[in-house]
C-alpha positions as semicolon CSV with decimal commas, in nm:
position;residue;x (nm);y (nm);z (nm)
1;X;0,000;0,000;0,000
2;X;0,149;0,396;-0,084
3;X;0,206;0,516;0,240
4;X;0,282;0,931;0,170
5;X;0,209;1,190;-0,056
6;X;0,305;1,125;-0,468
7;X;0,186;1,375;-0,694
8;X;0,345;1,311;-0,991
9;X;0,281;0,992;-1,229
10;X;0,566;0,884;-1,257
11;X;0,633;0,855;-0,841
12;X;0,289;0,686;-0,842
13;X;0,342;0,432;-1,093
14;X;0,735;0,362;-0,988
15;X;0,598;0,279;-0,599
16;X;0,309;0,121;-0,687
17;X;-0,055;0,096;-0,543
18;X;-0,315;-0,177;-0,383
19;X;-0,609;-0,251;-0,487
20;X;-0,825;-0,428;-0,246
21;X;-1,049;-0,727;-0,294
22;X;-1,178;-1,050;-0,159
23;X;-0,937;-1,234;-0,369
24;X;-0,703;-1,010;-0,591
25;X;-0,442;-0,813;-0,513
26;X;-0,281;-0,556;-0,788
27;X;0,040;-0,436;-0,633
28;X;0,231;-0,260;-0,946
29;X;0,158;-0,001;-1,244
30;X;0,532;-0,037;-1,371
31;X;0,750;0,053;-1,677
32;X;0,669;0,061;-2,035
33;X;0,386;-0,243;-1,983
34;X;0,185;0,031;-1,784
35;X;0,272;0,305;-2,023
36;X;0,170;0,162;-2,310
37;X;-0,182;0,071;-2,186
38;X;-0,198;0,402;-2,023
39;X;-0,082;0,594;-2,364
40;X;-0,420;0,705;-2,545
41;X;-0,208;0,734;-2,849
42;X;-0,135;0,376;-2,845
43;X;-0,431;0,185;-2,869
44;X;-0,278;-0,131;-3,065
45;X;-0,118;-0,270;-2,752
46;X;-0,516;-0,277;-2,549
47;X;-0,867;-0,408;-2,592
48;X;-1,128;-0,087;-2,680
49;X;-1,251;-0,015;-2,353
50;X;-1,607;0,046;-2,519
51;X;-1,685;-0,373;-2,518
52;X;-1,908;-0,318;-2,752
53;X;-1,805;-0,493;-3,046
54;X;-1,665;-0,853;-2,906
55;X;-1,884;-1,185;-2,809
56;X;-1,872;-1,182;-2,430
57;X;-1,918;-1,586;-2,237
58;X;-2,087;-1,620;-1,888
59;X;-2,028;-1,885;-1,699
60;X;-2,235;-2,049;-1,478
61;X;-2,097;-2,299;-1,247
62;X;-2,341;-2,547;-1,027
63;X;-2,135;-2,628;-0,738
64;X;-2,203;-2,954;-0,566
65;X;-2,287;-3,193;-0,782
66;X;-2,626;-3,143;-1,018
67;X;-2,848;-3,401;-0,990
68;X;-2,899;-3,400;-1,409
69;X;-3,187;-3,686;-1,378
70;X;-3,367;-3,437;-1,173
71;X;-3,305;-3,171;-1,357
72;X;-3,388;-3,311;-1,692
73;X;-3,559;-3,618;-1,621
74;X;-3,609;-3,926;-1,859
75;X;-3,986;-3,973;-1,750
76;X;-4,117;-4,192;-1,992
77;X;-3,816;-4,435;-1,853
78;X;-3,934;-4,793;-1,627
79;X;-3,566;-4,786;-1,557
80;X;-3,570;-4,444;-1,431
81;X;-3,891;-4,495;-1,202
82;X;-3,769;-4,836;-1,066
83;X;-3,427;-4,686;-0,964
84;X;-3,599;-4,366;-0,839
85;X;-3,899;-4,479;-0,690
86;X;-3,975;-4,142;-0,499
87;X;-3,689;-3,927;-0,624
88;X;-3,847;-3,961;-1,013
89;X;-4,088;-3,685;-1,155
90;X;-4,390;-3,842;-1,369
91;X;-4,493;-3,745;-1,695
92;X;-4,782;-3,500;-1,530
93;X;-4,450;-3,332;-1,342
94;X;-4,244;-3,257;-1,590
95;X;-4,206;-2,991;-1,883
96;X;-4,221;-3,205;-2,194
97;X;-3,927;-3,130;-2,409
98;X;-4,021;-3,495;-2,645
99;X;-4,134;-3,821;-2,556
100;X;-3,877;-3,915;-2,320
101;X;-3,751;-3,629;-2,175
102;X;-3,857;-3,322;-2,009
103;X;-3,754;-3,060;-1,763
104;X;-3,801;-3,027;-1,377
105;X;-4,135;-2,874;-1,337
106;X;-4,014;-2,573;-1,122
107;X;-3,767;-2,484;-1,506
108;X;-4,089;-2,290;-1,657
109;X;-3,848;-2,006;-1,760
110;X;-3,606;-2,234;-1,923
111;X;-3,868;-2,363;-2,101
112;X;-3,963;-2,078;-2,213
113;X;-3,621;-1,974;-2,357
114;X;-3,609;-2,309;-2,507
115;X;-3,951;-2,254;-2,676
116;X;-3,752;-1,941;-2,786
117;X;-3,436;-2,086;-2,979
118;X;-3,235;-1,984;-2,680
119;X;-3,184;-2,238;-2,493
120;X;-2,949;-2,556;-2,636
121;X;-3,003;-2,883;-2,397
122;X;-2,641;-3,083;-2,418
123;X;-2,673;-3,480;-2,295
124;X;-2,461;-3,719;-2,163
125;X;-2,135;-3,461;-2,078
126;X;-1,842;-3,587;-1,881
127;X;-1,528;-3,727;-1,951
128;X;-1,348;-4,068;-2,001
129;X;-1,268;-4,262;-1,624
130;X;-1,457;-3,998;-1,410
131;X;-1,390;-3,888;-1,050
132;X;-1,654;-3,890;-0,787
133;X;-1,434;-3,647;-0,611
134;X;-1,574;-3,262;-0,597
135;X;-1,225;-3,152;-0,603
136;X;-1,058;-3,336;-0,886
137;X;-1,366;-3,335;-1,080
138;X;-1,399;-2,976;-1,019
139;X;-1,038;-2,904;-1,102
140;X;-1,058;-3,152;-1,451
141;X;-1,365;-2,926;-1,577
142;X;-1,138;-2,610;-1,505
143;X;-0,852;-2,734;-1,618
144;X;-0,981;-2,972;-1,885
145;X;-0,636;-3,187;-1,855
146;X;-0,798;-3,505;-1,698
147;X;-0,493;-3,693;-1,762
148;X;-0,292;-3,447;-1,511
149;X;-0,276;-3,479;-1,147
150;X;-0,167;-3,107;-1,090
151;X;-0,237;-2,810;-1,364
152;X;-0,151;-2,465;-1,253
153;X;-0,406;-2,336;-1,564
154;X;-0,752;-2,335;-1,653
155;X;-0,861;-2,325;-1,943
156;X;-0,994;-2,029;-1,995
157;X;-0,733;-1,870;-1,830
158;X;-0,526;-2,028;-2,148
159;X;-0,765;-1,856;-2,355
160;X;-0,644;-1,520;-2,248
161;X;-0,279;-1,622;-2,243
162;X;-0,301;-1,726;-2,621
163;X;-0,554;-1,380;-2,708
164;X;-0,293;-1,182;-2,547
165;X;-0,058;-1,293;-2,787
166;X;-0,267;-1,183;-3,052
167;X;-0,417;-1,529;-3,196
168;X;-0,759;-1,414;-3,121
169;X;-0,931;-1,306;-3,530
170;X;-1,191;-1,044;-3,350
171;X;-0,959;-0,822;-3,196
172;X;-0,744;-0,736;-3,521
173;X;-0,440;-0,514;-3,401
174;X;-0,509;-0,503;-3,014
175;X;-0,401;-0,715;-2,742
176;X;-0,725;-0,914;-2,708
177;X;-0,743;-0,914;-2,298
178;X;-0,627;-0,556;-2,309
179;X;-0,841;-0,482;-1,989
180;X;-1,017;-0,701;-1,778
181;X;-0,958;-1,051;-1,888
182;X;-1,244;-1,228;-1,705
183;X;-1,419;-1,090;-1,386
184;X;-1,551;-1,374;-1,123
185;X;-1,829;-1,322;-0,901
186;X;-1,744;-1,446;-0,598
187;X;-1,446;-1,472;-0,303
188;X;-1,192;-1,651;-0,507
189;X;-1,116;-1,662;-0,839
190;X;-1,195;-2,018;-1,000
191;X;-0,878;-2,225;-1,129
192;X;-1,050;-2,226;-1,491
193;X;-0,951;-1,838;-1,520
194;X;-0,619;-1,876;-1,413
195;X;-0,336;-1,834;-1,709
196;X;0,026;-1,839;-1,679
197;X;0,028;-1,482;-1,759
198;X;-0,331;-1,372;-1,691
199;X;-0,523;-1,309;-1,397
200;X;-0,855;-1,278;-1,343
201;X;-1,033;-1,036;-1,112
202;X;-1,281;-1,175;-0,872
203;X;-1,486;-1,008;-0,608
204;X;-1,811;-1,093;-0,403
205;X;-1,961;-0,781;-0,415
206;X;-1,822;-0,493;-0,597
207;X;-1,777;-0,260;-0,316
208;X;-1,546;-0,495;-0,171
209;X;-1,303;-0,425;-0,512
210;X;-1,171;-0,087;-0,420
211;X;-0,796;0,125;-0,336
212;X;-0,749;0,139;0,004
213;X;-0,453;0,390;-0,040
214;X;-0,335;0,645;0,102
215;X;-0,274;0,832;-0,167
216;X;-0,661;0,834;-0,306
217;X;-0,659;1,130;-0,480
218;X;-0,346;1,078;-0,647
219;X;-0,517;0,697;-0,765
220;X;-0,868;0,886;-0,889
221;X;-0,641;1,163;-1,057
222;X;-0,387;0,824;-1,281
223;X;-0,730;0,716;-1,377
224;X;-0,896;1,048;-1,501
225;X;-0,908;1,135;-1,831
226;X;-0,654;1,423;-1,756
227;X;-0,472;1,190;-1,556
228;X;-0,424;0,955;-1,876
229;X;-0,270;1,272;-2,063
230;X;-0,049;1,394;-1,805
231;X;0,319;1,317;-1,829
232;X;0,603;1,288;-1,541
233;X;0,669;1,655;-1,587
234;X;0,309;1,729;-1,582
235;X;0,324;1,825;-1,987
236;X;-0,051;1,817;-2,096
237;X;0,019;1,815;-2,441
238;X;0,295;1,589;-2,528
239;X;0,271;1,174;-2,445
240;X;0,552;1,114;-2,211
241;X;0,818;0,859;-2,276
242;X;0,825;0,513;-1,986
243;X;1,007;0,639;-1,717
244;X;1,355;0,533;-1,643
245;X;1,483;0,415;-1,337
246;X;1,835;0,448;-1,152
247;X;2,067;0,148;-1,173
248;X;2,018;0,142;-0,708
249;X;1,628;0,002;-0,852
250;X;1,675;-0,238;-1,083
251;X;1,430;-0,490;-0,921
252;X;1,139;-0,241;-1,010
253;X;1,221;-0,232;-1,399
254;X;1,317;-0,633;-1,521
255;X;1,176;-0,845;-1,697
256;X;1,053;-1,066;-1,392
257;X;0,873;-0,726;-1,283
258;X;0,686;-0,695;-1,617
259;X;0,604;-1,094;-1,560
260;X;0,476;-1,025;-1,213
261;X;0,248;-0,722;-1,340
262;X;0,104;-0,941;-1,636
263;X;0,044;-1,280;-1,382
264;X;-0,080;-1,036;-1,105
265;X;-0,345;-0,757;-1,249
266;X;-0,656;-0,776;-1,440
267;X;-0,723;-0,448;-1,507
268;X;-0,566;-0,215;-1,688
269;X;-0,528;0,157;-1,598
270;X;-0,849;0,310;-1,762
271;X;-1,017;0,087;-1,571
272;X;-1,048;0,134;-1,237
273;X;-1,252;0,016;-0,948
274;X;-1,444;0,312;-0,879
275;X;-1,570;0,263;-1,280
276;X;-1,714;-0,069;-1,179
277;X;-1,847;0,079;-0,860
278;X;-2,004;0,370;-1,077
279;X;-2,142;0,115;-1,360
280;X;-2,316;-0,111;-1,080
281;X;-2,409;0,117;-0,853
282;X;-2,582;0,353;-1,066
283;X;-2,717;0,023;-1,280
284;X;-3,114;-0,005;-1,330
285;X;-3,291;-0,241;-1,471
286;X;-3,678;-0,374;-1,473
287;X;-3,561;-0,767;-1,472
288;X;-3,704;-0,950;-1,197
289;X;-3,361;-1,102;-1,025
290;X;-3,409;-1,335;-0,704
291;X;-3,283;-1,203;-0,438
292;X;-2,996;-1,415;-0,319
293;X;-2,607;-1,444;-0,395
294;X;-2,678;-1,590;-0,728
295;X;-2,899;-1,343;-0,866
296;X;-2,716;-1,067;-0,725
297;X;-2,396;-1,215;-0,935
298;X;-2,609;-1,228;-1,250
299;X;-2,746;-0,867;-1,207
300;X;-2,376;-0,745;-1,167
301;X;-2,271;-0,906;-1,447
302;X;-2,559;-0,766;-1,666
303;X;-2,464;-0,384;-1,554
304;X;-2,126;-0,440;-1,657
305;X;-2,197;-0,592;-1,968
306;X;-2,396;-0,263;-2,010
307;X;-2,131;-0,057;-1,884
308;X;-1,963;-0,175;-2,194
309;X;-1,628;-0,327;-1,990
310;X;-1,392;-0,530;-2,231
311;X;-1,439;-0,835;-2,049
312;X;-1,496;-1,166;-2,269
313;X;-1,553;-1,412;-1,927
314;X;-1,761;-1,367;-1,678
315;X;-1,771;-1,623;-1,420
316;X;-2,114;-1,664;-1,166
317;X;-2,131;-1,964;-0,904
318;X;-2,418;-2,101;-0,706
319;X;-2,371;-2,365;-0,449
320;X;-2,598;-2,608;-0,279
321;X;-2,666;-2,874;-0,508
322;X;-2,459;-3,163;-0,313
323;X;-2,764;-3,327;-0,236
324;X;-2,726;-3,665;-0,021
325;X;-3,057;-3,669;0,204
326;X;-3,346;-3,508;0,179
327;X;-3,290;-3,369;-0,194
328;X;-3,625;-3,335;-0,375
329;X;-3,776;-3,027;-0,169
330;X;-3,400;-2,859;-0,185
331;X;-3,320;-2,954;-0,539
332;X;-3,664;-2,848;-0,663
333;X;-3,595;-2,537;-0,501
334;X;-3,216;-2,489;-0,676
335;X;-3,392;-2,520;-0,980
336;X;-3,630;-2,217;-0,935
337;X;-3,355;-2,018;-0,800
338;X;-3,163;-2,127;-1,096
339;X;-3,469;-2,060;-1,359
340;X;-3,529;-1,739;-1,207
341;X;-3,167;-1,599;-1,222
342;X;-3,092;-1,718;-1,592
343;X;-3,432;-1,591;-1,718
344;X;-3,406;-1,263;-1,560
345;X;-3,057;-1,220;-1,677
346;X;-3,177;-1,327;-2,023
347;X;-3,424;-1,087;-2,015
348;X;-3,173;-0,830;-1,919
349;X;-2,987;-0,863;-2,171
350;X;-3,228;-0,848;-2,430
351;X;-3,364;-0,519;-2,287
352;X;-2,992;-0,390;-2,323
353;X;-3,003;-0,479;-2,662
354;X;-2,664;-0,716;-2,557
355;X;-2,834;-1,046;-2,589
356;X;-2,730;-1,129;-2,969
357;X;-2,324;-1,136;-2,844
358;X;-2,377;-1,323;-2,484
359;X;-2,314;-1,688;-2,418
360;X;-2,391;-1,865;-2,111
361;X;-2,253;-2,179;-2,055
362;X;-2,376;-2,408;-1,714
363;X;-2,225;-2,682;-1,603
364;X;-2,168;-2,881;-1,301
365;X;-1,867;-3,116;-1,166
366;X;-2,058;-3,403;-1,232
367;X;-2,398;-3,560;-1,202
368;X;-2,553;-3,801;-0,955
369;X;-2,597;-4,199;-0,882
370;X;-2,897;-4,318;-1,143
371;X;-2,993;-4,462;-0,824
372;X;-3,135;-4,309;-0,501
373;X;-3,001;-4,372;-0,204
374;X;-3,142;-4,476;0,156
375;X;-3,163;-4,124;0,277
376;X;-3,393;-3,976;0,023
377;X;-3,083;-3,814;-0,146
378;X;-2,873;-3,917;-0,422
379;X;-2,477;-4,005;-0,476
380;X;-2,157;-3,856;-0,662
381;X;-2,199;-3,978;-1,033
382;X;-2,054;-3,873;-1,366
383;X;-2,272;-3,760;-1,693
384;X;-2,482;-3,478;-1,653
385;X;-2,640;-3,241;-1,884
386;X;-2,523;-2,884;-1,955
387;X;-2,719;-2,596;-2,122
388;X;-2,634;-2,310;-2,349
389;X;-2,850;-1,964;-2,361
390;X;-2,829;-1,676;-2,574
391;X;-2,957;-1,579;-2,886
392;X;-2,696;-1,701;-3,138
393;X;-2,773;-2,065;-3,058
394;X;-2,889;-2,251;-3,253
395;X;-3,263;-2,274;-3,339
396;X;-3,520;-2,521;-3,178
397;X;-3,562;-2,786;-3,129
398;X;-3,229;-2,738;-2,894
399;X;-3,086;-3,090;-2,797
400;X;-2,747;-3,236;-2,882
401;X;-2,636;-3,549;-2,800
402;X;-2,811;-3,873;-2,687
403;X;-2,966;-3,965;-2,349
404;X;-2,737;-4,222;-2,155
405;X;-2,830;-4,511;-2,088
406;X;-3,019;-4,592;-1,768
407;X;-2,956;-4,949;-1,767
408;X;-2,596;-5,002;-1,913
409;X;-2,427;-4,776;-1,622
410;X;-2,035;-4,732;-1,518
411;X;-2,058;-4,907;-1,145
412;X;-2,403;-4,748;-1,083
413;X;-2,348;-4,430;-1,334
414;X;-2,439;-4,255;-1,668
415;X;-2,161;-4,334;-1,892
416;X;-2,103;-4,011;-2,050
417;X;-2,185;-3,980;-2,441
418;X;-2,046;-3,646;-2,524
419;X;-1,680;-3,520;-2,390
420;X;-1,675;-3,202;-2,231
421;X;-1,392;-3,068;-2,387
422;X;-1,629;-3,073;-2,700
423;X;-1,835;-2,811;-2,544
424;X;-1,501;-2,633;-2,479
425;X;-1,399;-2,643;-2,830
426;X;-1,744;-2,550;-2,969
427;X;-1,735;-2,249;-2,792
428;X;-1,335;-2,169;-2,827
429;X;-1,350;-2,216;-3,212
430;X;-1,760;-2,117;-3,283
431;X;-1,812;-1,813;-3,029
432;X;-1,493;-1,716;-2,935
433;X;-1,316;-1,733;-3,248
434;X;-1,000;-1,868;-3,150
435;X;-0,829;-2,188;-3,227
436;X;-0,878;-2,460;-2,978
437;X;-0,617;-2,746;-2,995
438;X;-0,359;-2,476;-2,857
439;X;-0,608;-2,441;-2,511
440;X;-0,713;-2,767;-2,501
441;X;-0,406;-2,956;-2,626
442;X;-0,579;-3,150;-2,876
443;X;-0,786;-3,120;-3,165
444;X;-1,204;-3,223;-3,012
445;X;-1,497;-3,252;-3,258
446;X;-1,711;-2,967;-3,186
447;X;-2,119;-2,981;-3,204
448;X;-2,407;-2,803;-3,380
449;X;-2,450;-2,505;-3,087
450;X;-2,412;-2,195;-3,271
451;X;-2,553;-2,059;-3,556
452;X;-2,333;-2,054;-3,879
């Protein structure tokens, strides 16, 4: 943290600054990195700060566990009904999607978006010799290297690494993750973000994500529009060359430095927390959010979607769903919370005229047992469904894949039809527009989501 009074730029950005959240910390604004995404004359080397031109991806994760055969239930099924015998929802309790399937009765939103064309139903996802651990499961769908014991990247946060270096098509001339690379909602930032050069930023609430300097004025003055145009010798009219730095500092200007800045911040300089505290807290909107954690994350997303961030990721959890005993009250209950929050984000969206170039991807670490168990709950499992919103899906009727099979089971499980590194690559290549095999380390067959 500054501790004293710097007034000029150059002081500020040599010593560095905090920025405060539940889960970030961005220590340095250093050397020509800084500069250059601080220079208005040099907007090759950053994302526009507008947002308003790239496809953006929210992410919804379903901690716990999502019990998929309650969620989308095979009711016309003996197999289902004999190994559910209380747990199973009827054909009079279910939103018909065909003849087999249909949707937890309490998912009368999604159905709606499905009636809609925006809503994409994806069966059978999981991945070869599954884990009924949450925490390797959870870390092989963010990392999506099942065959590694340890990976110290996500994903997605390799999707910013190789956009940074300028693979990404949409973002012709400009460092694609120029500003915020991904924002999560919620107190730590989810291993599927993480890069080896990229960080994302992640806060509960966004008036937890602000400087707790001393030098306040100083901070709000770097981030001005003024402040952008103001050189070390406080010259409004001529861009000022990176500072040097005596050879008795050389630890504040090395490559290693520059590393640390990249690996450590997710913002850039024209974007500062008081923005995001201005775009939310002045944000208004006439969707009909419930009122817990996880429609409080999707609302905050939508008003910085509006607030036209350049953020591609947006990351939203909601917990709950380990369901052992007692799980068809609770569950049922998830599911409104969860129909609620999507449809009124959705909705959001389309009011902000946003929701042609917005994704949302769900998913969970893996399903549940086919079969109930003695405490009215069910089990760890493996396949599961996932769905896809937004209105550059592809039209009705949405499913992809097949249903597993409820008789020819893995030890008491789905065995997963559809890998979900296939989802990952269908959104990489088809939404994202950038090459997949570098992220995901091999080539997967992607799937009919998207519109061509």
């Amino acid at each position: 943290m500054i501790k004293g009074s710097s007034h000029t730029r150059r002081v500020f950005l040599q010593r560095g600054l905090a920025l405060v959240s539940a889960a970030v910390t961005v220590p340095l604004f250093i050397d020509n990195t800084v500069w250059a995404m601080t220079d208005p004359l040099d907007h090759k080397r950053t994302q526009q700060d507008s947002g308003t031109d790239g496809k953006i991806l929210v992410v919804i994760q379903m901690s716990g566990g999502n019990d998929g055969l309650s969620m989308v239930c095979p009711y016309a099924d003996d197999a289902y009904h004999r190994a559910r015998p209380t747990l199973g929802k009827k054909a009079d309790n279910v939103l018909k999607l065909n003849n087999y399937i249909g949707l937890n009765k309490n998912l009368g939103p999604i159905k709606a978006l499905y009636d809609d064309g925006m809503a994409t139903l994806i069966q059978g996802v999981g991945y070869p010799n599954p884990n009924r651990s949450h925490f390797r499961s959870m870390d092989i769908w963010h990392t999506a290297e099942p065959e590694k014991e340890t990976s110290t990247s996500g994903w997605l946060g390799r999707y910013f690494d190789n956009t940074c270096g300028g693979t990404d098509p949409h973002n012709t001339g400009s460092a694609a993750i120029g500003g915020v690379a991904g924002i999560a909602i919620g107190g730590q930032a989810p291993l599927a973000m993480k890069g080896e050069k990229t960080m994302p930023l992640s806060f509960d609430r966004p008036e937890n994500y602000r400087y707790n300097g001393n030098d306040k004025d100083d901070y709000k003055k770097l981030n001005s529009e003024m402040g952008m145009n103001v050189s070390a010798d406080q010259s409004p009219t001529k861009p000022s060359a990176p500072p040097t730095v005596a050879k008795k500092q050389p630890a504040i200007i090395t490559p290693g430095s520059q590393l640390e800045f990249l690996t450590r911040t997710s913002m850039d300089a024209q974007v500062s927390s008081d923005k995001i505290l201005d775009i939310v807290g002045n944000y208004h909107t006439t969707a009909n959010y419930p009122g817990n954690e996880f429609g409080r994350g999707l609302k905050t997303t939508a008003a910085m979607i509006r607030g036209g961030l350049p953020t591609r990721v947006y990351y939203v959890s909601m917990g709950g769903f380990d369901t052992h005993a007692g799980q068809e009250g609770r569950h049922d209950r998830l599911m409104t919370e969860f129909a609620q929050g999507v449809s009124a984000f959705m909705q959001d969206l389309k009011d902000q005229k946003n929701d042609d170039r917005v994704c949302v991807m769900c998913f969970s670490e893996f399903g549940r047992r086919v079969e109930q168990n003695a405490s009215g709950g069910t089990d760890h499992g493996a396949a599961a469904p996932m769905f896809v919103f937004g209105r550059g899906i592809s039209k009705h009727p949405g499913i992809v894949g097949e249903h597993p099979s409820l008789t020819k089971l893995d030890g008491g499980d789905l065995i997963h039809t559809i890998d979900f590194r296939s989802v990952y690559a269908s959104i990489l290549q088809d939404w994202l527009g950038t090459a997949s095999k570098p992220i995901l380390g091999q080539q997967f067959k992607t799937m009919p989501i998207f519109r061509a």
